[in-house]
N, C-alpha and C positions, 0 to 999 in steps of 0.2 A: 558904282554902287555894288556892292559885296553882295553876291549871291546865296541867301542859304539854303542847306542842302537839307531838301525831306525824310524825316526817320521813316524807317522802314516800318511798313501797319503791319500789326498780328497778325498773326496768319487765322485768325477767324473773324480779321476785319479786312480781308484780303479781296482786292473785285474779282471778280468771275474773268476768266481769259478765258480766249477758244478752245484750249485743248479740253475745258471742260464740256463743251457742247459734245465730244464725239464722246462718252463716256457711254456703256453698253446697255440697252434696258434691262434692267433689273431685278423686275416684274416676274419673270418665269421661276423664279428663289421660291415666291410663295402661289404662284400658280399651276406652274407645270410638276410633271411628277418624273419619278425618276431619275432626277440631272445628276450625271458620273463628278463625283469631286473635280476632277479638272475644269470643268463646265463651270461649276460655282465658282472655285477659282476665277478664272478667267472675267466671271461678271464683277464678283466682289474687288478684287485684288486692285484696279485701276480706281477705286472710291479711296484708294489710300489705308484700306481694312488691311492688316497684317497676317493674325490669329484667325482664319478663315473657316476652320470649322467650328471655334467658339460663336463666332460673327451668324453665321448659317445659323446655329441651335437658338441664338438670341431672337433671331428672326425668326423662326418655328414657333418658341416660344411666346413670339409677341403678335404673334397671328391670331391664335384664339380659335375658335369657331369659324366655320366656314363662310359666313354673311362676315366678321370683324377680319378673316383672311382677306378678304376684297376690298374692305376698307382702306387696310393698311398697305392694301398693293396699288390702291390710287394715289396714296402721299408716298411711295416708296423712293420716288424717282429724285424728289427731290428734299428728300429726308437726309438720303446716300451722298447725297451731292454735297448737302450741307455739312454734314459733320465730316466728308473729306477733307476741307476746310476749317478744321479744327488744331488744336494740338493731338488730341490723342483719338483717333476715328474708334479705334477699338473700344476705349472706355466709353467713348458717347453712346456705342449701341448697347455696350450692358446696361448705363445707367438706363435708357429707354425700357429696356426689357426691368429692370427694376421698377421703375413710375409705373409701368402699365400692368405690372402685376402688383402694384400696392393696395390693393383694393378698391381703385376708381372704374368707374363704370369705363368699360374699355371702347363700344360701341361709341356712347356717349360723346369723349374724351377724342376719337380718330372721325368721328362724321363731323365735329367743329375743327379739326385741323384742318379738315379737305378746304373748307371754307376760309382759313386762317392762313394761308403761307408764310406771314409773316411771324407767326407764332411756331411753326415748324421749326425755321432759321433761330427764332430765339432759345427754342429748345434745345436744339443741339446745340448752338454756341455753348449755352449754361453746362447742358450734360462733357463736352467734348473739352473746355477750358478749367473748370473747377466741381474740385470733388464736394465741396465741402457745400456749395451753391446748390449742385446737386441732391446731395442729398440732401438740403429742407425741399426742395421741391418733392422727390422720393417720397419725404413724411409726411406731409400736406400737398397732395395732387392739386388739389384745387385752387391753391394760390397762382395756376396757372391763369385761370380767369382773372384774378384778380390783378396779376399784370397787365392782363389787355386791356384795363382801362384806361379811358384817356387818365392822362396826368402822373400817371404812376410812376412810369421811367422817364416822362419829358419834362419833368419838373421835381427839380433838389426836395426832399423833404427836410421841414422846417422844425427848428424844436416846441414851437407855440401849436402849429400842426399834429405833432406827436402828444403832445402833450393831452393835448381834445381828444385826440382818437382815443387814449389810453384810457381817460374819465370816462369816455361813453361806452366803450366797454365793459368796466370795471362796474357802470352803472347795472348792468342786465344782471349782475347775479350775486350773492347773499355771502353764503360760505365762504371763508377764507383758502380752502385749499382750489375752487372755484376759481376766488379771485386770481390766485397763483397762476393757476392755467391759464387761465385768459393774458397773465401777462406775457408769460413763455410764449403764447402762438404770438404775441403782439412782436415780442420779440424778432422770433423767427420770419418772419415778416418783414419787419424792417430789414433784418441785418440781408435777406434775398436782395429787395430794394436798391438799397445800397449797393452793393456786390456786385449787381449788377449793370448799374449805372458805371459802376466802376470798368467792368468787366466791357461794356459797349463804348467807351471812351466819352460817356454820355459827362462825366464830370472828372476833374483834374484830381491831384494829391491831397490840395489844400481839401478841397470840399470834401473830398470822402473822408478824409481825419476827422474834418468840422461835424460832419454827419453822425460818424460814429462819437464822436464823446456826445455832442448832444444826446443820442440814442441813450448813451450810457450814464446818461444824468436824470433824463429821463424813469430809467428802470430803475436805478437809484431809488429816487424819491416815489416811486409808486411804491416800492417794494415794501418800504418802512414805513409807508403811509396804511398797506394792509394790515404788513403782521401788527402795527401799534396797534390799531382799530380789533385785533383780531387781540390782543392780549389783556388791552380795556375791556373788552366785554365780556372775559373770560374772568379776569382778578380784578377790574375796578381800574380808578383811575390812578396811578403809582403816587407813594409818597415818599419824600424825603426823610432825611431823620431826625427832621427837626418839626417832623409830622406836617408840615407843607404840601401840597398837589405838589404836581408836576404836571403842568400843561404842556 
């Protein structure tokens, strides 16, 4: 029987080994005062952080206020751990310091991570492998919630599924450039979804393809389905020129 050999996991799907256990506490970055450059060094440098006093100012930065500096020094340990495990540790912590200055309640946002570890790891995976996943996170913070529900990443979304969700949104509001919006964040949405389904090995080649044209069949048909509706009610209903409607 022929043996086959196991491809190599990403490295943000990579298990934990011991050498990660002896990694340095962290915590004095945004507790203690005073620490000489080399000092931070020494803490940051072994999380796989390169750009070390970029890394440092992102962390000042994402402190905030004295009560959300505390916060963020209880998730810190294994915030660092996680995005050293990433492709790029440096961009993970700017995107960080971007999301938590986007205008989300930052308090809010770091007293549900303390309670969420697994939302930590998904974070920086996203911020630490794709810029582009990132940033919708970046522009809608709160889509973060809306990952943690069940069904979201454990289960393929469907095009009859998209389809419903995009009506009952498109139901709540009147105006066409309204409807537009609604469809963009719906957009935006899915294509995280996706991305990251993709991004956690949560589904293969085929399905992510499958997904995205559906998506894109989807936004398709809402799309024309608005502006018609929005140009009907603007001019009437179009006629040919043989003076026939056009339904």
């Amino acid at each position: 029987m022929t043996t086959r050999s196991k491809k190599p996991r990403p490295r943000y799907c990579a298990s934990p080994t011991l050498e990660w256990a002896a990694r340095p506490d962290p915590t004095p970055i945004l507790l203690a005062s005073g620490l000489e450059p080399a000092q931070v060094e020494a803490i940051l440098t072994p999380y796989g952080l390169q750009r070390i006093k970029d890394a440092d100012a992102n962390l000042q930065s994402m402190a905030g206020d004295p009560h959300q500096r505390r916060q963020l020094a209880g998730i810190l340990p294994s915030l660092l751990e996680a995005i050293g495990k990433t492709a790029d540790p440096d961009l993970a912590l700017n995107q960080w310091e971007r999301w938590l200055a986007s205008g989300v309640s930052r308090s809010a946002v770091l007293e549900y991570l303390r309670g969420a570890p697994r939302m930590v790891n998904l974070v920086c995976t996203i911020f630490g492998n794709s810029n582009s996943l990132a940033s919708t996170l970046v522009r809608d913070p709160l889509l973060l919630y809306w990952l943690a529900q069940q069904n979201v990443l454990s289960t393929a979304p469907t095009k009859v599924g998209m389809e419903r969700t995009v009506r009952q949104n498109l139901e709540t509001v009147d105006a066409t450039e309204l409807k537009l919006d609604a469809l963009r964040r719906f957009r935006r949405r899915e294509m995280l979804r996706i991305g990251v389904r993709d991004l956690l090995l949560l589904a293969d080649v085929v399905e992510t393809t499958a997904s995205l044209s559906d998506l894109a069949s989807v936004l398709i048909d809402a799309a024309y389905r608005i502006v018609d509706a929005g140009l009907r009610s603007q001019y009437g209903i179009p006629m040919h020129r043989n003076r026939r409607r056009i339904l």
